[in-house]
N, C-alpha and C positions, 0 to 999 in steps of 0.2 A: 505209666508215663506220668509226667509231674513238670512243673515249671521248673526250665532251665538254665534261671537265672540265679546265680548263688547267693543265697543272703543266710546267715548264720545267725540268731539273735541269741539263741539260749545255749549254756553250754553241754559240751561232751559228758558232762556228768551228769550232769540233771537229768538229761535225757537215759543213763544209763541208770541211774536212781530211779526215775521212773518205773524202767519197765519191772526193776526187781521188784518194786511196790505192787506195781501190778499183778506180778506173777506169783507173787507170795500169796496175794489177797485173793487169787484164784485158786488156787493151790489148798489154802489152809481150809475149805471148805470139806465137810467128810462126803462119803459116797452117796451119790445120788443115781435114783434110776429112773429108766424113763418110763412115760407113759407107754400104756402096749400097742396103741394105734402108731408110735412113733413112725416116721419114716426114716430111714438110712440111707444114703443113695448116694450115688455121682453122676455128673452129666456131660452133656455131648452138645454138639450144635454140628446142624447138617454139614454145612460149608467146609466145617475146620477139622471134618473128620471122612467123610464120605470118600472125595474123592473124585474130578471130572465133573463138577459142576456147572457143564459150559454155556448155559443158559444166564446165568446171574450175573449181577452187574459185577460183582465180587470177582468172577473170571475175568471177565473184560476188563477191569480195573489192575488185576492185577500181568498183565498181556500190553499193558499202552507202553511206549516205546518209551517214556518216564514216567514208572513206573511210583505209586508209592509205597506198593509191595518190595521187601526185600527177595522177594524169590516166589514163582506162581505155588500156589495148591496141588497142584499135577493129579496124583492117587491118593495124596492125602494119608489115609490110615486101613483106606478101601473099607471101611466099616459099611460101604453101600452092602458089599458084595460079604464080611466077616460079623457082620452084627448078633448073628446068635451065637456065636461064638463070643463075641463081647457081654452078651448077656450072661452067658452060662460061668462064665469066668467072673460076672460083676455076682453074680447068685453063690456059687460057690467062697467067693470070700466073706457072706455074712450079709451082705446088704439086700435089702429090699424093696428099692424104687430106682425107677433107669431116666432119668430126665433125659428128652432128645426131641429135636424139633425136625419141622415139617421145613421140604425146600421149596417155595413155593414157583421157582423156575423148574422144578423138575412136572410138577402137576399140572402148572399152566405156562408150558413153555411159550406161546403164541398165545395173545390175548382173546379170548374166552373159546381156547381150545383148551380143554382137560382130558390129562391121560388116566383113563382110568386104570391103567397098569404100574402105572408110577403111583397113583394113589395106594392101590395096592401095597405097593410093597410098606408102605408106611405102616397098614394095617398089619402087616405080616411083622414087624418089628414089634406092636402090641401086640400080637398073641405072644409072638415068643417071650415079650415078658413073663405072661401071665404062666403060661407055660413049664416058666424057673419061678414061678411063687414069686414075682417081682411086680411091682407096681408100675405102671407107666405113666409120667408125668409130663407135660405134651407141651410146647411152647410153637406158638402158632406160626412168631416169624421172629428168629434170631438172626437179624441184621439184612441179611441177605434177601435181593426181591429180581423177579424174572428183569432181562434188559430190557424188555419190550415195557416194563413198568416203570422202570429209573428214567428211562427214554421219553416218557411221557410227562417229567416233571415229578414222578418219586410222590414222597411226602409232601411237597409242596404246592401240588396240584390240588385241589379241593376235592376232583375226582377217586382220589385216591381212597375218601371214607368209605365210598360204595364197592370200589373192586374189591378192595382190600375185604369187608364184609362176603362179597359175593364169593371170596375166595374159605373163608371163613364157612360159611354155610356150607358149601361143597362136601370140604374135607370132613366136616363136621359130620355129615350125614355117614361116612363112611366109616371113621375113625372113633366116634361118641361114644357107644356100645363099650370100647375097651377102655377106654380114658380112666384114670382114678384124680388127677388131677390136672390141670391147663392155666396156663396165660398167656394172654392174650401176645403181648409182647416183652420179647428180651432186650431192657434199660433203654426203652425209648429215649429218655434226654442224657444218653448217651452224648452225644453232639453239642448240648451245650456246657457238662461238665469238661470236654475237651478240650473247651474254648476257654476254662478255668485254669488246667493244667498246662498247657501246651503255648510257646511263644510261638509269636508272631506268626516268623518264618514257616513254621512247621504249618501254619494254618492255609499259610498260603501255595504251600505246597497242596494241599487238600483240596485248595477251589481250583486250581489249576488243572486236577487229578477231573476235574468235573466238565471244566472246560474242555480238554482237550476229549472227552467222552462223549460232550454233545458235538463235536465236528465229527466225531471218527462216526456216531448215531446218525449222523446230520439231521439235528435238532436243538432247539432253542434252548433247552433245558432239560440236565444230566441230573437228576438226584438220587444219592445213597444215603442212606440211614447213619453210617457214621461219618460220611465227609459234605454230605448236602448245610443247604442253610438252617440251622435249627430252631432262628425266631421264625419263619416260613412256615416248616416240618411242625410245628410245635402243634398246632392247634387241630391239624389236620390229624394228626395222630390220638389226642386227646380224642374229637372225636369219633377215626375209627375206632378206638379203644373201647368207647361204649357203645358203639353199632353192633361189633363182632361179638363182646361179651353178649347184650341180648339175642345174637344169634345163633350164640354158641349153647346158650341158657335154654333156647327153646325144644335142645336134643335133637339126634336122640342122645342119652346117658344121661347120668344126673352125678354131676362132679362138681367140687369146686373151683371156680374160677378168677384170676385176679391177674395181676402184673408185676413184672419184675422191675425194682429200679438199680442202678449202681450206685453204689454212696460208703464215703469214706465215714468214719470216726473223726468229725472236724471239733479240732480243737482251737480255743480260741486263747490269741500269746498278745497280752499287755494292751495297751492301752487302744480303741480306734480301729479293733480286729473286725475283719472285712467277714467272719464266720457267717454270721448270721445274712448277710448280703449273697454268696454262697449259698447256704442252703434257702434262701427263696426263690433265688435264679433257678439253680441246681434239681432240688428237689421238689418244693414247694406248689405247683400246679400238678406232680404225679402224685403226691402224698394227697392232695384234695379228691384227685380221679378215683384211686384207690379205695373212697370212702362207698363209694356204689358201689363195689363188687365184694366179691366172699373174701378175699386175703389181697395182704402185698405180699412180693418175695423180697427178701432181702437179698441184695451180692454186695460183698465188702470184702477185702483185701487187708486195710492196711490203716492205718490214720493219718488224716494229712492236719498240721500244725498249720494255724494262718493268725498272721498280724495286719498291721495295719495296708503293708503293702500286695498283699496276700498270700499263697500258699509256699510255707517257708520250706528248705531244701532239709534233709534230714543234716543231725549235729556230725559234725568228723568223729569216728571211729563207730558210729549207730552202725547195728548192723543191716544190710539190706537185702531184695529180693534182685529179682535179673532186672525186675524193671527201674530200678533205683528207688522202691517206695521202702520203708520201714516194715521191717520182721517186727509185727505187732499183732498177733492173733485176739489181745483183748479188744482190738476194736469192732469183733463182732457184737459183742456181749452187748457195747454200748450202741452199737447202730439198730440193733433190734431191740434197745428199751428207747431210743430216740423215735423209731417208726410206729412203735406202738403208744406212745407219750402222743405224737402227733394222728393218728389214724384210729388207735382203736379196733384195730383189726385182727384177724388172724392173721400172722408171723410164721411164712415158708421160708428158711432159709434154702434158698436156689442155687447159691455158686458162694464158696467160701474155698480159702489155699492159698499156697505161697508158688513162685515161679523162682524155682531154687537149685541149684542140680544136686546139691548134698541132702540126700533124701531124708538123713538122721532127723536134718532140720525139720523137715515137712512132719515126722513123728511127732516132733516138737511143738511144732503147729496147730497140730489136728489136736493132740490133747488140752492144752491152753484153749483155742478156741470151745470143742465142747465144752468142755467146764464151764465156759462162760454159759453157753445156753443153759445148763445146769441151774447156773445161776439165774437166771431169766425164769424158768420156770420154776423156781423154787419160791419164788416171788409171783408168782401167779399170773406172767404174762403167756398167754396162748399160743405158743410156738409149736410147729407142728412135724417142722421137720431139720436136717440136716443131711443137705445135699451137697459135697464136695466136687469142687471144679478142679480139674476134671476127670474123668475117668481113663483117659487115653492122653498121652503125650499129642500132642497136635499142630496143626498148622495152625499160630498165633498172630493169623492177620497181618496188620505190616510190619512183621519181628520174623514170619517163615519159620521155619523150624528149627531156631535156633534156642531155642528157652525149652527150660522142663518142667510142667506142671501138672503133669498128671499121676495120678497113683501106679497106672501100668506103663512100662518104656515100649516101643515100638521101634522093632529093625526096619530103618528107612530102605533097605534094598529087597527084605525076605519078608516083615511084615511080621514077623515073628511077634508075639506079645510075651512079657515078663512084669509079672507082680511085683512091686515094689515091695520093699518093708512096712510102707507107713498105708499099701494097699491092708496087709495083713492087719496093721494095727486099728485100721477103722473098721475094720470087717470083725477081729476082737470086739470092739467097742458096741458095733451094733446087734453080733450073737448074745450079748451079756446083756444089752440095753441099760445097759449101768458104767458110768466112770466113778 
């Protein structure tokens, strides 16, 4: 998503000029291999894949009689019930780490009742990693939180450092053991990037989704992670972020741990460009949190161009993804020498893709994109991994299942799974560990 107000400043060609600069300059590079610790991987998130999530505020939000779901979750991809099956099919094409996160309304459906049986099966998704020789990289809470939680004020509750913790330690105690990597949270300031992108209306759409959720709750205050208030959510999150990290730190396992943010390749166009005002809103208090723990992740998509007025529409005839952002894969390269310029950290790339239905493109994609990391560490920045988003075609939030962005397609009636071409090409890319 992106601002929807049209302003054009640079032309069709430049912009087309551009990317051939860029793709040349990526391109002309000879072959490079990777490190053998490398990771390979794609990921998942509970909510957008499982299936029957009827705990999370995510259900209930997307169930209110104005809705801002275009269509509920239903069964989703049922990966609750086909996950080793997704495993053995993500192991069999070359890769080797399965990024998936923990549903925290499925473990603590009723506040501080924990199913040790639903914990379970979490645990049973790490073994069957480990199982296919795959790595399991663990995200503790990708978006989604019990309603008994959002009902209480969400992130914007103060309370929320300690459940959120207490939830933390739990899983931790069961889960640790298989872990090879974790964070904490997936793009916490998610919400105020949104409020970058997104006009008015559309936001207001958002509070309204919140409001009509504390009447249906009957309670004062509704908050979710990506429609709550984020100057609120902000601090409380921050931090739980350092609660749960030294709780997750204290084992059992002994993995690295950090956080994922979202963030474009922001470039900055002519004179009084708001970039920089951007990434300190945006980014700037996660890139600080970041510095305490062992990595950030990176997730980047796309680049967004911002002038004075801010984040400008792509040129006519640019070509784009489903979301309207720009087919730009070199903006990974440069958002993980922008994070490691500002942090100093180790560099997990978490979610990188295009949402495109012409898969050719995504081929396209994935090659451009590595190379850059190539290039990143060719240059000696510590990159550790490249984990493509996503591994399954999925329920895309308030888009439903209309977009395609994952490596394997899914029959939405039979559930059927079919590998992409540009599955095979990264799964090429990561048996070789060399482009």
């Amino acid at each position: 998503m992106r601002n929807l107000d049209r302003r054009q400043v640079l032309t069709g060609a430049m912009a087309a000029s551009g990317a051939l600069l860029a793709a040349s300059a990526t391109q002309a590079k000879p072959g490079y291999s990777f490190p053998k610790d490398f990771l390979w991987g794609a990921a998942t998130s509970g909510h957008q894949v499982e299936g029957n999530n009827v705990n999370s505020d995510m259900w209930l939000l997307e169930h209110l009689k104005v809705s801002p779901f275009k269509e509920p979750s239903r069964d989703a991809d049922d990966h609750y019930h086909l996950f080793e099956q997704d495993i053995a099919m993500l192991a069999k094409l070359g890769l080797n780490s399965f990024r998936f996160s923990l549903e925290w309304a499925r473990i603590e459906p009723a506040r501080g009742e924990f199913s040790a049986a639903e914990m379970n099966h979490y645990v049973q998704v790490a073994q069957a990693c480990l199982k296919h020789g795959v790595k399991p990289v663990l995200t503790y809470n990708h978006y989604a939180v019990p309603v008994w939680f959002a009902a209480n004020g969400g992130f914007e509750n103060p309370e929320s450092v300690d459940l959120f913790a207490r939830f933390c330690e739990y899983t931790t105690k069961a889960i640790g053991p298989y872990v090879a990597v974790a964070a904490t949270f997936n793009e916490p300031q998610l919400g105020v990037l949104l409020r970058w992108m997104l006009p008015g209306f559309v936001i207001a759409g958002m509070e309204q989704a919140m409001t009509d959720a504390a009447a249906l709750t009957g309670t004062p205050l509704f908050s979710s992670i990506q429609f709550g208030n984020p100057e609120r959510m902000q601090p409380n999150l921050i931090a739980a972020h350092h609660k749960a990290y030294e709780v997750i730190k204290s084992g059992p396992g002994d993995f690295p741990v950090g956080v994922t943010i979202a963030l474009h390749d922001d470039q900055a166009v002519g004179d009084n460009s708001r970039r920089d005002e951007k990434r300190a809103q945006c980014y700037g208090p996660w890139l600080e949190a970041a510095k305490s723990c062992d990595f950030i992740g990176v997730q980047n998509y796309s680049r967004a161009r911002i002038d004075a007025k801010g984040t400008m529409h792509p040129d006519p005839g640019a070509e784009v993804n489903q979301n309207g952002e720009e087919f730009w894969p070199e903006a990974l390269e440069a958002s993980i020498r922008y994070v490691w310029e500002q942090t100093g950290k180790p560099v997990y790339v978490t979610e990188n893709g295009v949402s495109i239905a012409d898969d050719s493109r995504r081929v396209e994609f994935i090659n451009r994109a590595v190379a850059g990391v190539a290039n990143c560490l060719r240059d000696g920045l510590p990159v550790r991994s490249y984990i493509h988003w996503s591994l399954l075609d999925n329920f895309n939030w308030v888009s439903g299942y209309a977009k395609q962005i994952g490596l394997v397609a899914v029959d939405r009636t039979t559930q059927k799974r079919t590998a992409k071409p540009s599955a095979v090409r990264l799964g090429q890319i990561a048996k070789a560990n060399r482009i």
